[in-house]
N, C-alpha and C positions, 0 to 999 in steps of 0.2 A: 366304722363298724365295730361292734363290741366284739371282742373275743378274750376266751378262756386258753391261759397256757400252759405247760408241763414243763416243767425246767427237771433237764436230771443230767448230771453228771456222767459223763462219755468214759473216764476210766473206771468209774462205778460197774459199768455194763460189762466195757472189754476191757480187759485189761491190759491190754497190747496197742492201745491206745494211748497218745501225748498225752502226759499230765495237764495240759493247759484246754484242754479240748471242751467245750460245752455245750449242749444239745439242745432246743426247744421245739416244742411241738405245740403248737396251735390247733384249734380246733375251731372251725367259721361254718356261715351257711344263711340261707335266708328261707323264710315260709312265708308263704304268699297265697290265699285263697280268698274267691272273689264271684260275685253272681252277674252274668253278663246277662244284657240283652241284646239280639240281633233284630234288625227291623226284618231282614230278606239274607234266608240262610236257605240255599237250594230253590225259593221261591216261597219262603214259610218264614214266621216268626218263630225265633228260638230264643227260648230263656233257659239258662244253661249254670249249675256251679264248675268254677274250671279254674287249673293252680297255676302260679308260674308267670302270669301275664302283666305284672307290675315287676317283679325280677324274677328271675329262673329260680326255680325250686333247685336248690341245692346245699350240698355239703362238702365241706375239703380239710385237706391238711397239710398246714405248710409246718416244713422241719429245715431248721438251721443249727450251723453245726459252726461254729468260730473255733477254725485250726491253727489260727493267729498268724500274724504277720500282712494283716491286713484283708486275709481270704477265710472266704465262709462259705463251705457248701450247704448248698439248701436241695430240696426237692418239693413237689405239690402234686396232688392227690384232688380231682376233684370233681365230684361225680351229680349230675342232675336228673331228679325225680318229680311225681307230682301228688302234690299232699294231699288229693280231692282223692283218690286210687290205690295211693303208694308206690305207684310203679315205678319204674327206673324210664326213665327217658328215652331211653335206649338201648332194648335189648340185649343189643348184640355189644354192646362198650359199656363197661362198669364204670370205668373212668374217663366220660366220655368227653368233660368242657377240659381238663387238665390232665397230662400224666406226665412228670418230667426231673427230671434231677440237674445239676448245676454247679459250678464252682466260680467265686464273685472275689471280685480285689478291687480296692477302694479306690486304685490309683488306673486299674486299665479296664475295668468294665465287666458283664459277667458270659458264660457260656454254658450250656442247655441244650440238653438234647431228649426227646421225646415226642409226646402229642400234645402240641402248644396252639396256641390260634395265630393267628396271623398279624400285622399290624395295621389292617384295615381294623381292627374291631381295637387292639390294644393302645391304639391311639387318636386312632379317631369316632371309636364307637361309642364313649362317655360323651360325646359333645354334640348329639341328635335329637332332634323332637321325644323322644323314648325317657329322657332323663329332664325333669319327672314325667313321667306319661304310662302309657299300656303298651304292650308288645301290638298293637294297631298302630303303633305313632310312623314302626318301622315303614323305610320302604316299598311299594308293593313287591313280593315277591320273596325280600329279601337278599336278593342275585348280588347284591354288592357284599354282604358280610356284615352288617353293620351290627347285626344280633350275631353273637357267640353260639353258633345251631353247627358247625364245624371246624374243629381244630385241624392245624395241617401231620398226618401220621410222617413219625421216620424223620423228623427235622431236629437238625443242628440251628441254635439260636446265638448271637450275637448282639451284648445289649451295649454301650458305652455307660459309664456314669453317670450321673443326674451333673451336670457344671452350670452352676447359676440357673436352674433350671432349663436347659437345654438339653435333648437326650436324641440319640439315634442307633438304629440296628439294623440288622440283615439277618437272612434265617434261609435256609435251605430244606423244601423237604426232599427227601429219596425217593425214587418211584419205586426200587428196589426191583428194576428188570434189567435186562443183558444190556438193553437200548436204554444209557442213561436220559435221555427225554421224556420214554416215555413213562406217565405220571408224573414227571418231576413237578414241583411247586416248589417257587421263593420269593419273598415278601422284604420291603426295605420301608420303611418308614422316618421318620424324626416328628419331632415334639418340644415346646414351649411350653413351661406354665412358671406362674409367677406371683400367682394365690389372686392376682387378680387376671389378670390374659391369660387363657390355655388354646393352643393353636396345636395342628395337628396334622399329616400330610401320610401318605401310602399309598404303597402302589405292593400288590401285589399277580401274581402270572400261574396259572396253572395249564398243562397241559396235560391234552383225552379227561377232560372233566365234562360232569353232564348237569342239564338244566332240565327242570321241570316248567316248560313253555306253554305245554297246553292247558295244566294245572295252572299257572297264574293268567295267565292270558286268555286262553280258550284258544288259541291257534293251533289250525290243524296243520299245516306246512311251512315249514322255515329251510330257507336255504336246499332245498330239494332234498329233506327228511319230513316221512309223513309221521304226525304226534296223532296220538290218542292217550285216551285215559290209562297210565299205568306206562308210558313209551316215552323216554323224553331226550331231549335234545343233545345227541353227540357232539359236545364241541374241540374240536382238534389242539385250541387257544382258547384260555377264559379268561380273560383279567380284565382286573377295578383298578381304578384311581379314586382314590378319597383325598379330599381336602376340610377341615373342619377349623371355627374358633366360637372362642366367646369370650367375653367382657366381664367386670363385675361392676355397676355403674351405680353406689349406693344402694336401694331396696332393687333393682331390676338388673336382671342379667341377658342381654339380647344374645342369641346364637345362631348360627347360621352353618350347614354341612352341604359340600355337592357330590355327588360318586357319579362315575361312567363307568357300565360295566362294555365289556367288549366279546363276544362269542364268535370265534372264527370257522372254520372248516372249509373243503376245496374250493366249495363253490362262494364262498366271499365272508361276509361279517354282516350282522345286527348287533345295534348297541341301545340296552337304557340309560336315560339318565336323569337322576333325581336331584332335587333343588329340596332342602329342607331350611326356613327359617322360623323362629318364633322368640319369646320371650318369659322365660321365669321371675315372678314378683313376689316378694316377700309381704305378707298383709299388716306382718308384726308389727313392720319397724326396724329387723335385724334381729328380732328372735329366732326368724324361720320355726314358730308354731303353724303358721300356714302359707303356704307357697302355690300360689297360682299359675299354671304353665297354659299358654295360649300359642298356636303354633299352624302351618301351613306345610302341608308338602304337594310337591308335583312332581308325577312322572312321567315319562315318554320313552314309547317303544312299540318302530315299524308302525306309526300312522297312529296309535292307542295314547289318550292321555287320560289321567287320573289326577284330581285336586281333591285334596284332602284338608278338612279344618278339624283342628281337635283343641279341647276344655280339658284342662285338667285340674283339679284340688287337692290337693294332701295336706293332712294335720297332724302333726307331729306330736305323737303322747310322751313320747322320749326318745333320747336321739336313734336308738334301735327299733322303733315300731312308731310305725305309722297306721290312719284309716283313710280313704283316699277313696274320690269318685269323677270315673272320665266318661269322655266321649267323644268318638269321630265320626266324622261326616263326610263321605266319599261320595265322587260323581266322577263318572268314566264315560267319555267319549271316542268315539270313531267308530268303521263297521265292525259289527255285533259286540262293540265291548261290554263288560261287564262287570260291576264292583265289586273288588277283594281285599278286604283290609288283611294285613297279615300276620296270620297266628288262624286265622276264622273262613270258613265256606266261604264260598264267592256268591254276590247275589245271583239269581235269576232275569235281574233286569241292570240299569246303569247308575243305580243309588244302593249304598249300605250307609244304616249308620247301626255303629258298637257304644252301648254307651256299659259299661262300667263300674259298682262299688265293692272295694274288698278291703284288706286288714293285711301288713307283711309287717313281720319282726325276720329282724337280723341279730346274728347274732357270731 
């Protein structure tokens, strides 16, 4: 990613500040806008322009601070919006993919505390049918985390060093009630990468977290709670396990990700579980001017399955901006299911397909 940075001198500002102290500030983000077409949106064909759906519309700022002797505090800022509106993503959170500050040493690892995401997405959410693809490639639903749509609030993070590329953490959020269970959420993950292997593993646990069931699924009763439109699933236990890797094999990079999510409450558990595999190919030669992603997902939950095929193309004008044209092709079985690619309306009947062209600079 290209970015632009601000170097300024930390006893310049305070003066009560170590001589040796240095400050940068970064400034990153990506725009991404794009014209979609749905075959079957509510039960109608939808042609629609819409932002974000090749990566999240955003903007952030990362600042580091080297107080020498091997430790740097840093912080990140980092808020998503949608170029098609302007809006803020999010209401009610200005800062809603990142908010967090930090202090790092070269030799034991770093610590952070804030609105951070979890390490289902920070470790294994790079290595999904989505990279390269549309926010369609995600899972149905979403329920695993694999897209960054919720950071965990009130967490302490834990990261280890990078050692030969090896990396591992833990992270705690606060429910911040009397009963430290309730809300609590914490996440542990580890990670490989080695410019050619990137392997990736997480498990993270939240509890009284809730799920939109009837919204992705159309189910009216789970576990003896009645859903409707707008009323969604109390779950007492919520946790995923993700496992992810991929290769780099000359022009072609096969990848492969599984998550199980798990939803408890008194009266028992439902679990989904997705299988994502495909493969990215270079058309160059090792230019990566074009990069073809070809890819499969399936998922399963309470009797409902979903097979999904997606195309995807990108062409690289520079290493910051791309133009890019996809498409998936969903088919949902079991009783009354029905197609939902995720980011998009669910069909009317048991086929969608989203097909895709738009333009994203990073920067």
């Amino acid at each position: 990613m290209k970015t632009t940075s601000l170097l300024v001198g930390g006893c310049a500002v305070a003066l009560s500040c170590p001589a040796f102290a240095q400050s940068s500030v970064t400034l990153y983000g990506s725009i991404d806008v794009g014209v979609d077409l749905v075959t079957n949106s509510h039960g109608a064909h939808l042609y629609q322009e819409s932002a974000g759906k090749r990566t999240p519309d955003r903007f952030g700022f990362l600042i580091k601070e080297d107080i020498g002797g091997g430790n740097t505090v840093f912080a990140r800022l980092e808020s998503g919006f949608l170029t098609n509106t302007g809006a803020q993503i999010n209401p009610t959170s200005f800062f809603n993919r990142d908010a967090y500050v930090g202090i790092s040493n070269d030799r034991f690892g770093s610590l952070s505390l804030g609105h951070i995401p979890d390490y289902v997405y920070e470790y294994v959410g790079g290595l999904n049918n989505s990279v390269p693809g549309i926010s369609s490639f995600y899972t149905v639903g979403n329920l695993d985390g694999l897209a960054n749509t919720r950071a965990l609030d009130n967490s302490v993070k834990y990261e280890t060093i990078d050692f030969r590329g090896f990396q591992a953490g833990v992270m705690n959020s606060f429910g911040n009630q009397t009963n430290f269970s309730d809300g609590r959420q914490y996440s542990i993950g580890a990670r490989y990468q080695n410019g050619t292997v990137k392997l990736g593993a997480a498990y993270t646990m939240s509890h009284n977290r809730t799920a939109d069931l009837f919204g992705t699924f159309g189910v009216t009763s789970v576990l003896g709670q009645t859903l409707k439109q707008g009323v969604q699933f109390n779950a007492e236990r919520y946790s995923t396990i993700a496992v992810g890797g991929s290769v780099s094999v000359g022009d072609f990079i096969p990848h492969a990700t599984f998550t199980d999510v798990k939803l408890e409450d008194p009266q028992g558990s439902v679990t989904e579980r997705n299988y994502q595999v495909g493969v990215n190919i270079d058309l160059s030669g090792g230019k990566r001017f074009y990069v073809l992603g070809i890819s499969y997902n399936r998922s399963m939950f309470e009797g409902l399955t979903y097979n999904q095929y997606n195309l995807f193309l990108t062409h690289y004008l520079s290493k910051s901006t791309q133009i890019y044209a996809g498409a998936g092709l969903q088919r949902a079985s079991g009783t009354g299911a029905k197609a939902e690619q995720f980011g998009y309306q669910p069909s009317s009947s048991s086929a969608q397909t989203v097909g895709r062209i738009g333009i994203n600079h990073m920067f």
